[in-house]
N, C-alpha and C positions, 0 to 999 in steps of 0.2 A: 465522758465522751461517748455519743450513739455511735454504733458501726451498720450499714448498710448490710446485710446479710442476706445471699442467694441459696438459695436450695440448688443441688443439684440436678440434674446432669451439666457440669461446669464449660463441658465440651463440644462447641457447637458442632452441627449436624457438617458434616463436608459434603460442597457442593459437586454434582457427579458432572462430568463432562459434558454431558447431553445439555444441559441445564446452563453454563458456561458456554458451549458453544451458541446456541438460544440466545441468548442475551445478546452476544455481539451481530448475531443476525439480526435482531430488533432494531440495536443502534445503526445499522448500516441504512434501517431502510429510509430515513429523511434525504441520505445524498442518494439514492437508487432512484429516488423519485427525482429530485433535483435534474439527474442524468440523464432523466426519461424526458422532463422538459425543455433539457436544453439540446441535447443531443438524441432523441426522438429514441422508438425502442430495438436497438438495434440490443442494448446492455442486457436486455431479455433475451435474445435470443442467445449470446454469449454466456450467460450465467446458465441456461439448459444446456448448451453444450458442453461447457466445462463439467457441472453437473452429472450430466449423464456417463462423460466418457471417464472424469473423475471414479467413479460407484464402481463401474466396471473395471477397471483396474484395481480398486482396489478390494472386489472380490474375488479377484485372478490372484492380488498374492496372497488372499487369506488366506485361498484354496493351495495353493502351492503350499504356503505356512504352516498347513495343518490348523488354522487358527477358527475361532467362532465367528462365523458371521454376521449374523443378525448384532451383536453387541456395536464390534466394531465400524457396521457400513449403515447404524443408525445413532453414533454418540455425537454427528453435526461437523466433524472434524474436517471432513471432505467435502461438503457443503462452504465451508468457511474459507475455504482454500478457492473453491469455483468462484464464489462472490469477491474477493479480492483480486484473484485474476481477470474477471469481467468488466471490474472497476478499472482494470491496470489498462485494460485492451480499449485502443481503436476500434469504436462501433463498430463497422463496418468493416471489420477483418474478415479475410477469409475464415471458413471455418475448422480448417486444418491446422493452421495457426494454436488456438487454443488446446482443442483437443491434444497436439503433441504437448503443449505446456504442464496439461494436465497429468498426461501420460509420467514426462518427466517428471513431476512434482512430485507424485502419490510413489511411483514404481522406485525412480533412481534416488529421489528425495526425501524419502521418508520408508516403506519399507525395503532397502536394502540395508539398513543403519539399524533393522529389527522392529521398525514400525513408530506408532504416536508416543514419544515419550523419549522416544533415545534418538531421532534424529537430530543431528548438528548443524543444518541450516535450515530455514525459514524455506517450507515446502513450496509456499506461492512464488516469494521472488527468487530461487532458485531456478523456476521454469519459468520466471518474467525473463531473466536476463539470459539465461538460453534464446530464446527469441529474439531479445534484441540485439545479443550480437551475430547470430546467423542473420533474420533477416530484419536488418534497421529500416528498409526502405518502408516495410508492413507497419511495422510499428510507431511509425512516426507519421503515418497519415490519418488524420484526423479528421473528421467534419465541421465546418464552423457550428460553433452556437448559435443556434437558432438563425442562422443565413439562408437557408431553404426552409420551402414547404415541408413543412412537417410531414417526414415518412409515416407510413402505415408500419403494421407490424408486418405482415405478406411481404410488404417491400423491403422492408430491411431483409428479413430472411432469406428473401432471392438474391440480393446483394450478396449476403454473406453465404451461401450457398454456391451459387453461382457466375458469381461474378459480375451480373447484367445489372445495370445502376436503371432509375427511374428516370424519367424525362427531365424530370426538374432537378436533377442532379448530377452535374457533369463529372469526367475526370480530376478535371482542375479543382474542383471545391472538394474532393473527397482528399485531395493532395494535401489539404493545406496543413498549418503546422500549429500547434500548442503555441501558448503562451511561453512559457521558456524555450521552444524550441524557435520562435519566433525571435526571442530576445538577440539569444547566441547568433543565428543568422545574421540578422542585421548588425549585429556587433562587428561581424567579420566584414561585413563589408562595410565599415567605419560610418555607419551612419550613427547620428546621435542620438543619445534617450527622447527628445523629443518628438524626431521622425519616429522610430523604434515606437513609442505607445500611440502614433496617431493611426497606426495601423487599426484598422476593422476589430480585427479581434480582439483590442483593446478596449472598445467599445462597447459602453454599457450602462444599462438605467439603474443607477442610482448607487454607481460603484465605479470600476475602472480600474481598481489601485492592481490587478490580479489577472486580468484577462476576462472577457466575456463569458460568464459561464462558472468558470473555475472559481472565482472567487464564493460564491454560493457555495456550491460544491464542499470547498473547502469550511465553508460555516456550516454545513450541514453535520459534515466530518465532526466536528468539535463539537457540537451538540450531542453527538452520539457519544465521542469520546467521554466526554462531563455525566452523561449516564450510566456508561461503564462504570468510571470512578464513584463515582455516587452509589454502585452497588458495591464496590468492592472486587471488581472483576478482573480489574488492572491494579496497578501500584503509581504512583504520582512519577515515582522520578525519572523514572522513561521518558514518558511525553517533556517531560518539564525540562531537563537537562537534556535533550534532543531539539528543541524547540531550541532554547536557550542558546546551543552551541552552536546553531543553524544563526541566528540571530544578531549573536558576537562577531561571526565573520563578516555577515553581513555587514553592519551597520560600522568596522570597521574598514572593510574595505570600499563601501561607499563613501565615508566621510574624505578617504586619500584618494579615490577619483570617483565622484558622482556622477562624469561623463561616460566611465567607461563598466560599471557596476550597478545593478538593480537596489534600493534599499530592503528593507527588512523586512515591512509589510508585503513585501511583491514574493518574497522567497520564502515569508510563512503561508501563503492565501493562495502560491500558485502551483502545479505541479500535484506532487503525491504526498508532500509533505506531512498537512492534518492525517492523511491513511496510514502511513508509515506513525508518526510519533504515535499517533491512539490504537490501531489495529494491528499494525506487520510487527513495530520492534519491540512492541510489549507483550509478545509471545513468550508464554509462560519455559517453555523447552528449551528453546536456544538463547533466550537474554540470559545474562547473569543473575546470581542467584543474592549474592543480599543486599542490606541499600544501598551501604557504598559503591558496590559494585554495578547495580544499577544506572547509578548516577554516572559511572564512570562509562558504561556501555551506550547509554542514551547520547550521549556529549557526544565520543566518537562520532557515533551513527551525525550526528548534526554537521560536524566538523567533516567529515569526509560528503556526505549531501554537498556540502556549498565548494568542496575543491572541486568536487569530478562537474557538477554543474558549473561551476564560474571559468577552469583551467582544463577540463579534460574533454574527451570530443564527443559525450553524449548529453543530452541538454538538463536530465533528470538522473543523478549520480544515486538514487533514495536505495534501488536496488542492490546497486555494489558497493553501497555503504553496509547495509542491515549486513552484508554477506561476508565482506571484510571485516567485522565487528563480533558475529559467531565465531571464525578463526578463531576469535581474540578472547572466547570466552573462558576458556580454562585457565589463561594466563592472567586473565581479571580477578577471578574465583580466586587462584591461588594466594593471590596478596590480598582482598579485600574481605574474605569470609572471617567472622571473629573467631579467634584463637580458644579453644576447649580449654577451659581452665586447667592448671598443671600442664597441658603438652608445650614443647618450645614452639616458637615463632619459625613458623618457613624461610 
């Protein structure tokens, strides 16, 4: 019998943070564009400000920390946090909005816990769900997809700076609501799934099943995600067992009322979904730590997604799921990590 035989060094190179965080900025960028199409560039100017006031915070606690700068406020780390928060945000938010998110994320969320590495919850949706439960009204106003004249950048910025909207853009259209924030609405006032998707924003060339816009969005997301995996950046069973258990509720709670329930494809394609399984709960920090444990942390995060969306009173539950599911991590670990040969079973 021939044996395959390698030469040494048997240990591959580990990949540095910098390099990791890179990557998933690359994958992000197909829905960033996506975003930019549908929802004009307001997501640029959100991403510099989270950005900006991100960096500065968190050379405020280096400096407190006594810590090295230059290492930490260029490994991408705070970068990745802005870009998911910009994603998370209403274009056309004010711009205080963010900046506090950031503030909270980097400062309260990440180093008081001692910094990248030992915080216990998910830096970005920590400072998403601060926001949306002080202020829901901000967060849930949305621009239609491509329903107006395409903003300038100038004009988004004045928007989000100052409050002043462009001619071609009224109060009323800046108001309007998401795809799933749209659903829940109309649920409540008992109208049917058919009324419920003849809505505008349901409307769209050469889709429909996800809301105008979102749906792309959402496939852009998964291209990126499929990149990730394909390098090795993430681990399969997050996304897959997140997705999966998002999926189960669904499909069986549509099948026992269709009239009063979105199906499967509508709760994978709509929302934050794709961002959450590929990008927020496959966070190497606060997810569990082996496969089982994975599998079992991803599932939650799905499972809790479709209560707080379908039963609870905010229309996208993805944040206080990932956040409910860090809790839950040490008590995952406990039971799922494989037992050290000789020691007893916990």
């Amino acid at each position: 019998m021939q044996f395959t035989i390698f030469t040494a060094p048997h240990i591959g190179r580990a990949r540095s943070v910098r390099f990791v965080m890179g990557m998933v900025l690359v994958a992000l960028l197909p829905a960033v564009a996506l975003h930019l199409y549908f929802f004009g560039p307001g997501v640029l100017v959100q991403f510099l400000l989270a950005a900006g006031s991100g960096l500065v915070c968190e050379a405020l606690a280096l400096k407190l920390r006594n810590k090295p700068m230059v290492m930490f406020l260029t490994d991408g780390s705070t970068l990745v946090t802005a870009a998911l928060l910009a994603l998370s945000m209403p274009p056309l938010a004010p711009w205080w909005l963010i900046v506090s998110a950031m503030a909270f994320a980097i400062l309260l969320g990440k180093h008081v816990y001692g910094g990248l590495g030992l915080n216990p919850f998910n830096p970005a949706m920590l400072g998403y769900a601060v926001l949306l439960v002080s202020f829901p009204k901000h967060m849930t106003s949305w621009l239609p997809a491509q329903g107006v004249e395409p903003l300038s950048l100038g004009s988004a910025a004045r928007a989000i700076f100052t409050g002043r909207l462009p001619d071609s853009l009224s109060v009323d259209l800046l108001s309007g609501a998401s795809p799933l924030a749209g659903l829940k609405s109309g649920l409540s006032m008992r109208h049917t799934m058919e009324e419920i998707f003849a809505q505008p924003i349901f409307e769209t060339f050469g889709g429909g099943f996800a809301g105008r816009g979102w749906e792309w969005i959402s496939l852009a997301l998964l291209l990126g995600g499929l990149f990730l995996l394909m390098l090795r950046i993430i681990r399969w069973q997050i996304p897959v067992s997140m997705l999966l258990g998002l999926s189960i509720c669904a499909l069986v709670m549509n099948m026992l009322d269709p009239g009063r329930h979105a199906g499967v494809v509508f709760h994978l394609f709509s929302g934050a979904t794709m961002l959450g399984a590929f990008f927020i709960a496959t966070d190497p920090v606060t997810a569990a730590t082996s496969a089982r444990g994975r599998l079992v942390y991803g599932a939650g995060i799905g499972v809790f997604t479709y209560v707080i969306r379908d039963f609870g009173n905010y229309h996208d539950g993805l944040a206080f799921a990932v956040l409910l599911m860090n809790v839950s991590v040490p008590l995952i670990d406990k039971f799922t990590i494989p037992r050290i040969y000789g020691e007893p079973r916990p």
